[in-house]
MARKEKOL-553278 format. One record per residue: residue number from 1; x, y, z of N, C-alpha, C in turn. Coordinates in steps of 0.001 Angstrom, whole numbers, always signed. Atoms other than C-alpha are relative to their C-alpha. Layout:
    n     n.xx     n.yy     n.zz    ca.xx    ca.yy    ca.zz     c.xx     c.yy     c.zz
  NUM        X        Y        Z        X        Y        Z        X        Y        Z
...
***
This chain:
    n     n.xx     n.yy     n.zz    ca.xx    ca.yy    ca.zz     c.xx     c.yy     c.zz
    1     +483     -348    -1339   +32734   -41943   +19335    -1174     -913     +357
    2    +1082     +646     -534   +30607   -44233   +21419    -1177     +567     +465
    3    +1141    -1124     -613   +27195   -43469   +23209     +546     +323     +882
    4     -478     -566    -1695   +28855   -43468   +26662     +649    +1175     -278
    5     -350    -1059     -175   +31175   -40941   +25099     -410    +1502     -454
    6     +620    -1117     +368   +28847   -38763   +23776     -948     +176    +1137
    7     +738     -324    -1218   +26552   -38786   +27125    +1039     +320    +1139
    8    -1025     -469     -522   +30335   -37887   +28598      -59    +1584     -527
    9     +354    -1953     +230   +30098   -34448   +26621     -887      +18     +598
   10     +555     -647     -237   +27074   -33747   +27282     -122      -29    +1992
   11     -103     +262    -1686   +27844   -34569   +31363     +852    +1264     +116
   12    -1136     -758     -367   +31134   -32674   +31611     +650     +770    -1041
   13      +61    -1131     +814   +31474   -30434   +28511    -1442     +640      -56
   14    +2068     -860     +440   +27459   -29074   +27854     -345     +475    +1895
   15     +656     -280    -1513   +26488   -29227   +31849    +1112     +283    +1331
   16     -824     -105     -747   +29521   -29281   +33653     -160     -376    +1195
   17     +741     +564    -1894   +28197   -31524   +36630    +1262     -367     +786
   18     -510     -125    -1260   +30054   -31069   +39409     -132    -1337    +1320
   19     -572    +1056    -1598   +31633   -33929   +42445    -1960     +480     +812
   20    +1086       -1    -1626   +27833   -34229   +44810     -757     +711     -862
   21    +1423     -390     +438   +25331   -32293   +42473     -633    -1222     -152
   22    +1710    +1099     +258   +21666   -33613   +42064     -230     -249    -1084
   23     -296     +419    +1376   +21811   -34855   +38961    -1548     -981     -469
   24     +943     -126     +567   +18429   -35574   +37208      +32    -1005    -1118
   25     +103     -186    +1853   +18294   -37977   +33691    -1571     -867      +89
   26    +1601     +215     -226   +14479   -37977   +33108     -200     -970    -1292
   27     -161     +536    +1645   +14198   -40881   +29822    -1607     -362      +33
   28    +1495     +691       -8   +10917   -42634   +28721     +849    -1356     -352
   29     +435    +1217     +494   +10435   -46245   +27689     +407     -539    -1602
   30     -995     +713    +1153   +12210   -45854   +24155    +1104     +826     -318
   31    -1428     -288      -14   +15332   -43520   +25023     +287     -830    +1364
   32    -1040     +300     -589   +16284   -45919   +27531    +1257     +186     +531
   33    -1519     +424     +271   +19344   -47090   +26533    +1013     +783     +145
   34     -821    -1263     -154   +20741   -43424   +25831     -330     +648    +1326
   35      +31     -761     -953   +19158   -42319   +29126    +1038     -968    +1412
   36    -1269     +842     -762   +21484   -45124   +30584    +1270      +29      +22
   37     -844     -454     +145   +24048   -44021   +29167     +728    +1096     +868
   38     -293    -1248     -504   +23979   -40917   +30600      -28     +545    +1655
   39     +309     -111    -1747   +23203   -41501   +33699    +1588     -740     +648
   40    -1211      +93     -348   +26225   -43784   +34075    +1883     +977     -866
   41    -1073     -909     -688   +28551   -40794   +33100      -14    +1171     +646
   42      -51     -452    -1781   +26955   -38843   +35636     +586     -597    +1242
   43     -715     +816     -822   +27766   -41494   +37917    +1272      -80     +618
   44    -1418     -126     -160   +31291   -41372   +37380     +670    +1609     +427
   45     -780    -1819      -43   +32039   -37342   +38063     +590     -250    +1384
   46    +1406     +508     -504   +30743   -38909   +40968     -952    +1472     +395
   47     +728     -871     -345   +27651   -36778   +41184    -1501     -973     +308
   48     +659     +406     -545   +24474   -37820   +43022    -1411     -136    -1012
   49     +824     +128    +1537   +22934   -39360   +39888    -1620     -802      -21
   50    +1217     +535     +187   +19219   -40220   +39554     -455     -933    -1250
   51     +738     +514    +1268   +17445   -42183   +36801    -1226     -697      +41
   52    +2164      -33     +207   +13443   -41540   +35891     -513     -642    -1359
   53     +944     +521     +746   +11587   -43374   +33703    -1131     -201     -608
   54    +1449      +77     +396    +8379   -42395   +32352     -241     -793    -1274
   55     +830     -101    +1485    +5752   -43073   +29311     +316     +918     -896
   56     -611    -1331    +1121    +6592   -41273   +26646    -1125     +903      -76
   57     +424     -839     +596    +4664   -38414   +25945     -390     -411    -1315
   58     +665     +501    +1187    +2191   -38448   +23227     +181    +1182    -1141
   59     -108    -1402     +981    +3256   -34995   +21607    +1417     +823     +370
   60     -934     -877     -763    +6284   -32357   +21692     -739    +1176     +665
   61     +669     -670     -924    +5517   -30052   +24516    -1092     -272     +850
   62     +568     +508     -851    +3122   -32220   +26461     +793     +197    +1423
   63     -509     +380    -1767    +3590   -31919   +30353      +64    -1238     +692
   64     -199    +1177    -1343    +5144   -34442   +32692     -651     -405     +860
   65     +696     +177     -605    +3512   -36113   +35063     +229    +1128    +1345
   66     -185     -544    -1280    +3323   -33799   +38350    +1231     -287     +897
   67     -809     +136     -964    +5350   -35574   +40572    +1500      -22     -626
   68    -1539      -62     +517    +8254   -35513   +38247     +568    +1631      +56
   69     -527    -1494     +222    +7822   -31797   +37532     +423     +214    +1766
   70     -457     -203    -1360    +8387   -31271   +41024    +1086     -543     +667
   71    -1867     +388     +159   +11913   -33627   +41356     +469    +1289     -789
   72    -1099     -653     +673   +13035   -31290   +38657      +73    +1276     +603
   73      -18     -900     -535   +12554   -28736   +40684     +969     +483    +1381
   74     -969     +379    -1396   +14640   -30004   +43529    +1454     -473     -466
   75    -1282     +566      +64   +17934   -30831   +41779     +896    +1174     -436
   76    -1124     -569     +472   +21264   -29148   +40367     -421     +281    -1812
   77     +149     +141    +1013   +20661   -30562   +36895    -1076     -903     -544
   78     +508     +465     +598   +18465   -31973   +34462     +343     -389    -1090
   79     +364     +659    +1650   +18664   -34362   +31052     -758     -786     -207
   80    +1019     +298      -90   +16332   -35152   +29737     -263    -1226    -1733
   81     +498     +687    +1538   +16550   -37664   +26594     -651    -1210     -364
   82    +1559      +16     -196   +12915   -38198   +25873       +1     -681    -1465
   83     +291      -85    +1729   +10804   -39177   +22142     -407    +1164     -228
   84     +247    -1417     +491    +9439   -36055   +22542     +221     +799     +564
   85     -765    -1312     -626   +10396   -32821   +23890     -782     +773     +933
   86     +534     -718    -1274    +9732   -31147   +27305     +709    +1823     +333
   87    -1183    -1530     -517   +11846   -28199   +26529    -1471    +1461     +174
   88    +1630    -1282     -196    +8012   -26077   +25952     -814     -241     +699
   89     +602     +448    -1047    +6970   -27258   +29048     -363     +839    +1458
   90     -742     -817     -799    +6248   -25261   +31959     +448     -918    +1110
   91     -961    +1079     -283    +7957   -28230   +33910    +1064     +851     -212
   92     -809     -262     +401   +10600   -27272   +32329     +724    +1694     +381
   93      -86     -901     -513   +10249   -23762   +32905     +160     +565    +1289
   94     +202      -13    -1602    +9529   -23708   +36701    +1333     -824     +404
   95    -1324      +68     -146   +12590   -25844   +36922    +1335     +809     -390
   96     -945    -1352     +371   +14839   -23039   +35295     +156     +404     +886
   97      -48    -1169     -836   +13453   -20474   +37509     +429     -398    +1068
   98     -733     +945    -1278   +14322   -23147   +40459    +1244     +325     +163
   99    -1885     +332     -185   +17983   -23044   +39735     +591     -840     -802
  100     -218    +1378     +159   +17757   -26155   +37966    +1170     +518    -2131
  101     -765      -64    +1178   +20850   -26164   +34896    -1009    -1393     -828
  102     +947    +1438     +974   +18471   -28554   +31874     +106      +16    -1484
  103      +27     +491    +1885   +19262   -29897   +28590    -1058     -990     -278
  104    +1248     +868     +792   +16486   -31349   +26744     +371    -1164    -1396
  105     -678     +450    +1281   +17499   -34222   +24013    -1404     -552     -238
  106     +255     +262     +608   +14898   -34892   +22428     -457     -865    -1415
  107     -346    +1341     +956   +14367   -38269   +19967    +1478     -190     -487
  108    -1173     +261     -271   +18019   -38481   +20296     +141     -966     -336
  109     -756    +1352      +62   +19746   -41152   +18504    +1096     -486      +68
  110    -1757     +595     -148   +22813   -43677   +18706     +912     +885     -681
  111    -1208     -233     +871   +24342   -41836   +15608     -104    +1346     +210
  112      -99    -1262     -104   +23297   -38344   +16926    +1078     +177     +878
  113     -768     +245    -1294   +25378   -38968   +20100    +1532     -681     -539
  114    -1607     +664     +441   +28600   -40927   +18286     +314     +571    -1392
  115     -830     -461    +1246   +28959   -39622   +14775     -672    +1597     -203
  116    +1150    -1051     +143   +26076   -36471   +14675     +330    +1414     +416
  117     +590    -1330     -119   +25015   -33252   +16055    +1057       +7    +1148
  118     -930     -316     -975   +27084   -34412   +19530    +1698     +302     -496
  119    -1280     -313      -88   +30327   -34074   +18053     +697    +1055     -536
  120      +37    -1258     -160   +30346   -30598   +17480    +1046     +560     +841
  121      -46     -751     -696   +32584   -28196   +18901     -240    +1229     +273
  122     +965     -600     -668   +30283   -26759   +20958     +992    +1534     +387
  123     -495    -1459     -136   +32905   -23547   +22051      -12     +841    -1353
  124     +209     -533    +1545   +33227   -22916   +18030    -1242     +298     -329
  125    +1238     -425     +415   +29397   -22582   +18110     -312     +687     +266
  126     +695    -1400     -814   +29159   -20335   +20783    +1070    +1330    -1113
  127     -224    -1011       +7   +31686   -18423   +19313     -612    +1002    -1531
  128     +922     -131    +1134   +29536   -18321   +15634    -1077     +793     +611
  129    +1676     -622     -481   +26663   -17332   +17808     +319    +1477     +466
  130    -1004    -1479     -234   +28890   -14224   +18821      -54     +806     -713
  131     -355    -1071    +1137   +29679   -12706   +16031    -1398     +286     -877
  132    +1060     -208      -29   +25971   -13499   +14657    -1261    +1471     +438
  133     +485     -894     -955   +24774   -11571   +17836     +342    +1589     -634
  134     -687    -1258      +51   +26902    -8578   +17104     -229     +718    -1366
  135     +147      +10    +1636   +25973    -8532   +12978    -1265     +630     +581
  136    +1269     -227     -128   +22057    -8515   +14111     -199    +1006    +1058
  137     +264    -1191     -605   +22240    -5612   +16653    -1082      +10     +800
  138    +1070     -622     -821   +19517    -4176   +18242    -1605      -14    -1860
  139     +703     -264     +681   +17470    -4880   +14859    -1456     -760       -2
  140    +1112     -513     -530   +13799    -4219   +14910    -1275    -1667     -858
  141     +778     +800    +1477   +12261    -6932   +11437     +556     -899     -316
  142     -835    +1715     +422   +13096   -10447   +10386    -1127     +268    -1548
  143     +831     +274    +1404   +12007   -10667    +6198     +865    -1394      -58
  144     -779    +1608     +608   +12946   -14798    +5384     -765     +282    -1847
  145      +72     +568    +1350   +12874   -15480    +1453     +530    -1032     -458
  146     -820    +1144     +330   +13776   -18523       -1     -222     -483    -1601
  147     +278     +110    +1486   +13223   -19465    -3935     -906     -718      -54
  148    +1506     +700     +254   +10445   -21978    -3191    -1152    +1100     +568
  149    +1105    -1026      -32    +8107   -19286    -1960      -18     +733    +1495
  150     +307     -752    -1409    +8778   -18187    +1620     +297    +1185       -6
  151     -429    -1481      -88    +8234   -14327    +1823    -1202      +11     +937
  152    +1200     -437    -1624    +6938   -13768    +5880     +835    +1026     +657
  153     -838    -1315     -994    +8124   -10605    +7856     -763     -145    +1229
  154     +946      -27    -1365    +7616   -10392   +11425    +1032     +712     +827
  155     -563     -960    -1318    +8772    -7842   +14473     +347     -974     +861
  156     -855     +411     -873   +11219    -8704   +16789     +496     +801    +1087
  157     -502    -1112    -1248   +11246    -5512   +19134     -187     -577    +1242
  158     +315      +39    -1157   +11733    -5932   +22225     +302    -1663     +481
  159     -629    +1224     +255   +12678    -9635   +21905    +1051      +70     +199
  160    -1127     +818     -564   +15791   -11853   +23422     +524     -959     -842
  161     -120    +1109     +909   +17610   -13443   +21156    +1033    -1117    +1366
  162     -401     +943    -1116   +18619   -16788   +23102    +1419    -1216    -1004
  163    -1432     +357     +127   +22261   -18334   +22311     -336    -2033     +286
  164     +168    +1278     -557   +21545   -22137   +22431    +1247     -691     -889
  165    -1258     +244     +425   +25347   -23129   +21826     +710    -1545     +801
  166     -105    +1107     -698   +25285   -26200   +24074    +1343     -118    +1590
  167     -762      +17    -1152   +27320   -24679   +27276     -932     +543     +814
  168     +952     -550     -821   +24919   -24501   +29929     +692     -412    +1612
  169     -686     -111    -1009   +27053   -23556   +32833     -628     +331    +1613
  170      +86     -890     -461   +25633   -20943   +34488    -1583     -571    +1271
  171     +841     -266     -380   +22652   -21532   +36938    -1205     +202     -544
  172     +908      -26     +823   +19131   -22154   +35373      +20      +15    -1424
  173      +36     +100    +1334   +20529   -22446   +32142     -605    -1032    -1010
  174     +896     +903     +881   +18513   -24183   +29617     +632     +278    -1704
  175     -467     +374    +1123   +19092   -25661   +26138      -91    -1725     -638
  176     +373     +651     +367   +18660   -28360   +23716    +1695     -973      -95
  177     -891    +1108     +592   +21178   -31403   +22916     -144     -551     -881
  178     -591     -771     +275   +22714   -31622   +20487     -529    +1385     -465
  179     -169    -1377     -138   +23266   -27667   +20868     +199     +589    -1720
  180      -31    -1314    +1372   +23419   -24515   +17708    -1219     +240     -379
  181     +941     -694     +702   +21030   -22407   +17461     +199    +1341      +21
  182     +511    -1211     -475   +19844   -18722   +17806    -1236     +148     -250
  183    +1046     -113     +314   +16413   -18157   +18299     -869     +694     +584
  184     +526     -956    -1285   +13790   -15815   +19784    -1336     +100     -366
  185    +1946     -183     +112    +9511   -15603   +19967     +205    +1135    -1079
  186     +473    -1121     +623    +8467   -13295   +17486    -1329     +537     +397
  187    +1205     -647    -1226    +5972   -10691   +18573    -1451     -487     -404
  188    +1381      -30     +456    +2496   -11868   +18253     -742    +1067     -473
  189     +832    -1183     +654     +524   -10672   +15913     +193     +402    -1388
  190     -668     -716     +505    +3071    -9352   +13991     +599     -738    -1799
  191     -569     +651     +972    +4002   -12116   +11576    -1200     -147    -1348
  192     +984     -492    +1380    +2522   -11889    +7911     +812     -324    -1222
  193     -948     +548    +1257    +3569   -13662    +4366     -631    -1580     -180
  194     +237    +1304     +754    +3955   -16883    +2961    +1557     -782    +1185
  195     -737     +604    -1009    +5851   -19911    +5572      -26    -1267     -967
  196     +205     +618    +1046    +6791   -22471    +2784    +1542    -1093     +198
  197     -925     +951     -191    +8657   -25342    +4259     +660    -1151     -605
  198     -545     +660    +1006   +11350   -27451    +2673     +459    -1439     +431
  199    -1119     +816     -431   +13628   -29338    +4553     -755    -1080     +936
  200     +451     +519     -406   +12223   -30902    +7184    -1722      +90    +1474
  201    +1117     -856     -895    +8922   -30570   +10242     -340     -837     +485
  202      -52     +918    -1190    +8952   -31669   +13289    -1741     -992     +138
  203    +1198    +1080     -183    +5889   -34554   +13835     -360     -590    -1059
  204     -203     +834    +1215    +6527   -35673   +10210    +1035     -531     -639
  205    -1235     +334     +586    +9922   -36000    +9431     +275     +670    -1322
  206     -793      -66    +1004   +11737   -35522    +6020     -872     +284    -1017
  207    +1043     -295    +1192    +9408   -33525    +3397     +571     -662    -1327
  208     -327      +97    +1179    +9270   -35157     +484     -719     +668    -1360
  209     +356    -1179     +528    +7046   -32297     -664      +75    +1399     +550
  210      +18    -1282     -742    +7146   -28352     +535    -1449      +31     +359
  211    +1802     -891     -556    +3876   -27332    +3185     +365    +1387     -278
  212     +322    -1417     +161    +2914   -24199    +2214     -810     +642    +1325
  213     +980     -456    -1389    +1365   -22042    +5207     -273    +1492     -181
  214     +249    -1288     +182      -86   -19108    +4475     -812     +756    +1603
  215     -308    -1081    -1360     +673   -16440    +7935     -922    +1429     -266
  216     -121    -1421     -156    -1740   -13584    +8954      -65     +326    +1221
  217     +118     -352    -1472    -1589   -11502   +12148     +503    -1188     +937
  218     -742     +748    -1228     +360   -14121   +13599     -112    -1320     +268
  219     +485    +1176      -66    -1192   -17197   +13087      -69     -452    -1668
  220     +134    +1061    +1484    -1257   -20186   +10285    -1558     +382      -28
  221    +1167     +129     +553    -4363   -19651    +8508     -568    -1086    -1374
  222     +511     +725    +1041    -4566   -22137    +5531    +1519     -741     -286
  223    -1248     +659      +75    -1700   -25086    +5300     -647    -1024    -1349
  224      -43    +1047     +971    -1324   -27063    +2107    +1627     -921    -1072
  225    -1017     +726     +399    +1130   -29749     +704       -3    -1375     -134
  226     -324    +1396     +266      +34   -32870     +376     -738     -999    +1394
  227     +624     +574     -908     -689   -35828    +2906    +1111     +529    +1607
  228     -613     -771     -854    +2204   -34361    +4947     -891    +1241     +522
  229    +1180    -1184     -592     +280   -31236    +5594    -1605     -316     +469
  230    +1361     +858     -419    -2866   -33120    +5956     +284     -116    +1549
  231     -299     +898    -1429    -1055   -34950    +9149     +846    +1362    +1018
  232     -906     -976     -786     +888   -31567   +10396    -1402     +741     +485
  233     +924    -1075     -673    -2351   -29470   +10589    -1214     -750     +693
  234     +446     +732     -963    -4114   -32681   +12282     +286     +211    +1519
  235     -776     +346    -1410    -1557   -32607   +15118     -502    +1113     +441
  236     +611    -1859     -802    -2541   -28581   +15743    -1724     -325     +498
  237    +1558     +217     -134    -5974   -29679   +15712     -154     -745    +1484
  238      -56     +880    -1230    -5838   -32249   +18227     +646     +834    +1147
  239     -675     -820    -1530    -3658   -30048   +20663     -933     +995      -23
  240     +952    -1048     -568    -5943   -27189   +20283    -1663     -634     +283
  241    +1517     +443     -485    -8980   -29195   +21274     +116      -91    +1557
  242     -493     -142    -1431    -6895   -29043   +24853     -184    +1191     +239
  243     -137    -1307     -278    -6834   -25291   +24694    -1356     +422     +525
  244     +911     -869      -68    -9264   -22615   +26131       +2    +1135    -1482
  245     +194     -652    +1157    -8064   -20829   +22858     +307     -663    -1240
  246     -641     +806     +975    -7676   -23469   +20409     +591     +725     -947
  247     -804     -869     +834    -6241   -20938   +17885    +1660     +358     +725
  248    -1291     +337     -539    -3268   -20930   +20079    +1164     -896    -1125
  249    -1109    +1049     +238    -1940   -24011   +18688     +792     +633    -1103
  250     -671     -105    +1518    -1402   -22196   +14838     +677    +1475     +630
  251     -933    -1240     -282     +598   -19344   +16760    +1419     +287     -887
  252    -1609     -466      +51    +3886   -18369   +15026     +769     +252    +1119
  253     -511     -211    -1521    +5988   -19131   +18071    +1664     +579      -86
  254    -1279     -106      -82    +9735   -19092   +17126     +474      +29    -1473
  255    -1115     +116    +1637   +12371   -17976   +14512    +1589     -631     +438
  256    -1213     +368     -501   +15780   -19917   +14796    +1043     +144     -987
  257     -855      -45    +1082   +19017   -19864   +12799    +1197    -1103     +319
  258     -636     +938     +190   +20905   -22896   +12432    +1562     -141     +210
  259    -1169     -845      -41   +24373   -22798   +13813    +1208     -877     +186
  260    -1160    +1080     -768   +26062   -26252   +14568     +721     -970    -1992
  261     -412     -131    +1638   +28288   -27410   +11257     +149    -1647      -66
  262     -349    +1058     +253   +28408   -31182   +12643    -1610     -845     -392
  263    +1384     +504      -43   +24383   -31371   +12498     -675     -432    -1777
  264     +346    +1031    +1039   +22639   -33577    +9574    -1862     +239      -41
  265    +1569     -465      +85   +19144   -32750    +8087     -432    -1771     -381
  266     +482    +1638     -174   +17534   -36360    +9220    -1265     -384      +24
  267    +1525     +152     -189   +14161   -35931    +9618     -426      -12    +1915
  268     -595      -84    -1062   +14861   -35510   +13262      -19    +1644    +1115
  269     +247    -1171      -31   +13843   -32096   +14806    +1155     +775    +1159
  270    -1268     -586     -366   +16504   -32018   +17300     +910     +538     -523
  271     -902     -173     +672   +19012   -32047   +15094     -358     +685    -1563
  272     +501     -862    +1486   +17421   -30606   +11516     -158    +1682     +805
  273      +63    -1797     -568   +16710   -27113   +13452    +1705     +241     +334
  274    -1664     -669     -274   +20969   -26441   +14166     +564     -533     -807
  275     -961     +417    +1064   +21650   -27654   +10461     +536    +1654     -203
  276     -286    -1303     +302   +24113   -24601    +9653     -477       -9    -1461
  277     +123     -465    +1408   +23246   -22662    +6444    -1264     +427     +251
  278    +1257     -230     -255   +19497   -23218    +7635    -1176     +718    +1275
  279     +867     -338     -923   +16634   -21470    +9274    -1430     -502     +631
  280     +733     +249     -520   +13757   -22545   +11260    -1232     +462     +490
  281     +923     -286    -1061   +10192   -21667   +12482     -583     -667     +548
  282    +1122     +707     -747    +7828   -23048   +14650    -1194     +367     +193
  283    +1802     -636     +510    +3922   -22730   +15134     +170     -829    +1616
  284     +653     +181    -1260    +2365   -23233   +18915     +183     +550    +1175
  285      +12     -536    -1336    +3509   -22415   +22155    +1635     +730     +108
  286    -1243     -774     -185    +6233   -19516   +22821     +202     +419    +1384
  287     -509     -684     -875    +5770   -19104   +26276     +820     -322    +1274
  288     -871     +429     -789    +8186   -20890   +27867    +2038     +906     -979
  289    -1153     -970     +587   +11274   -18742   +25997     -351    +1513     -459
  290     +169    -1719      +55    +9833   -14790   +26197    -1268     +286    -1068
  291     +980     -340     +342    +6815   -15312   +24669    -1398       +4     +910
  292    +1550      -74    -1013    +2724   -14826   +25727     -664    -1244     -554
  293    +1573     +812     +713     +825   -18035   +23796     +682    -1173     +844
  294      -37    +1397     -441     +678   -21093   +25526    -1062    -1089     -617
  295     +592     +478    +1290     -558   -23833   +23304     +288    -1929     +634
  296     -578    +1673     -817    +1113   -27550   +24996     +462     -912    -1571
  297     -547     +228     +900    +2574   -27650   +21518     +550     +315     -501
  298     -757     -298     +943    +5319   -26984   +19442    +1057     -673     -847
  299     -207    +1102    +1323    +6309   -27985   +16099    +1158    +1100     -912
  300     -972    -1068     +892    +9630   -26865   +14063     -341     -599    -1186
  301     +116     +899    +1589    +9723   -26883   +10293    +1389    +1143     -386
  302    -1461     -285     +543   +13080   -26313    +8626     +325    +1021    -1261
  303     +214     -661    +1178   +13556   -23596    +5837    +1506     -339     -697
  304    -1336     +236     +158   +16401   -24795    +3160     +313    +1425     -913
  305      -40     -922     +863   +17818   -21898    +1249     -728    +1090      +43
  306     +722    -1055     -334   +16875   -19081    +3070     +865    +1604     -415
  307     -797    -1146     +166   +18135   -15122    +2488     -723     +637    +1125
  308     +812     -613    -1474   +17193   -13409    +5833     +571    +1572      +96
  309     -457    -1388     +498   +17250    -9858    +5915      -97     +760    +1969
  310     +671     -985    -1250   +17020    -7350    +9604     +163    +1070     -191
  311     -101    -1295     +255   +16184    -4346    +8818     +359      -19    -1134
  312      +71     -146    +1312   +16283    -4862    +5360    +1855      -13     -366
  313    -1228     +442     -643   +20017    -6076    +6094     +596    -1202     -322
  314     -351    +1471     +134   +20952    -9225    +4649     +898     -351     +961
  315     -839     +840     -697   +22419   -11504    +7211     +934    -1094     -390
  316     -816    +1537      -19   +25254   -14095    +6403     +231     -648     +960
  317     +489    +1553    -1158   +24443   -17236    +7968    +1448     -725     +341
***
């Protein structure tokens, strides 16, 4: 599979752009190439195809410049494949509530798009995410364990779990490229244990040691692992020197569960968060997907060899 035909899924399988929609592909300065891609198979639906060009962003979850957030506010659709990610944006958000259908890709590469995460079928994910749904119920507690040391529990009442299966049909639908996940805010506050990452974390790539993060009331309180962890609890630092609550940034924002079977643990945060088998958290900002912390950061880290329990419930992944 080429790039063109992997920026063809995600046109007319993932978004389903429609003859005369407003068609949106927002790139920076080093997804180009793939945001060229994609723009010419928008082009062809024919749909009334744009192509934006910013600076890259200096972080995931940094905001757009103004006048862009405000295009995305005025179209049909949005893609967006960026170096770093606008999906925890409220950009991003305010375009939802607009109307606006938006996939976010994220450091997206050639081989994610032709051999990777895009060649997935994406209906087989949703329908994994189905039966998932229907296993986990209405249940109340997430316990993760894993044999290197992760034992964190955290409440989930009242929480949305969100289906990110890569068919975003519907009107304001939002989601990442490549698509598989399930994932939902956990309640502030609430999270408590040991967060003892393996696999991979987003703003470092490919551990070649486990960060340890020791979770209370809801927040990272003490991260250690090496020069990796050195450079992960830098990046929080630096974003919470933006905050009015700099403690924001070490929020426990998101739990995800890994759901796509063509995705590859790369060092790559798009694609390492929807490796199947594996689970995911994140630390910073939840409130662009049903959470309260806003933070202008968020960072996944990958758990390998997890046993996840709800309600004291083991889940098969």
């Amino acid at each position: 599979m080429s790039i063109l035909a992997g920026a063809r899924t995600a046109v007319n399988t993932c978004l389903q752009v429609k003859k005369g929609e407003k068609v949106l592909i927002l790139t920076d300065t080093i997804k180009e190439d793939i945001g060229e891609a994609v723009f010419w198979a928008a082009k062809e639906v024919p749909s009334e195809a744009m192509l934006l060009r910013m600076l890259p962003r200096s972080r995931h979850g940094e905001e757009v410049p103004k006048p862009i957030a405000e295009i995305m506010k005025n179209v049909d659709v949005v893609l967006a494949p960026t170096q770093y990610s606008i999906s925890h944006t409220q950009a991003r958000k305010e375009a939802n509530l607009a109307g606006a259908r938006i996939a976010t890709m994220p450091m997206i590469t050639e081989d994610m798009m032709s051999k990777g995460g895009m060649t997935a079928d994406f209906k087989g994910v949703a329908r994994h995410a189905d039966r998932l749904l229907k296993k986990i119920g209405k249940a109340n507690e997430v316990h993760v364990k894993t044999p290197e040391g992760t034992n964190i529990k955290f409440s989930i009442t009242g929480r949305k779990w969100l289906a990110d299966t890569g068919m975003l049909h519907a009107k304001g639908a939002f989601g990442n490229l490549p698509a598989g996940e399930l994932f939902l805010p956990p309640v502030e506050g609430t999270a408590e244990g040991m967060l003892v990452v393996t696999g991979a974390l987003a703003g470092v790539g490919l551990l070649k040691q486990p960060i340890r993060m020791t979770v209370k009331k809801g927040f990272v309180v003490d991260i250690n692992g090496g020069p990796h962890a050195n450079k992960f609890k830098g990046i929080l630092l630096q974003a919470g020197r933006d905050l009015d609550e700099p403690g924001n940034a070490f929020n426990i924002a998101e739990f995800g569960i890994g759901l796509n079977p063509k995705a590859k643990l790369i060092g790559n945060p798009l694609e390492d968060e929807k490796v199947l088998g594996t689970v995911h958290m994140a630390v910073g900002d939840n409130s662009t997907f049903g959470g309260k912390v806003r933070a202008g950061v968020h960072l996944d880290g990958i758990i390998l060899n997890p046993t996840v329990l709800m309600d004291g419930e083991k889940l098969e992944l």
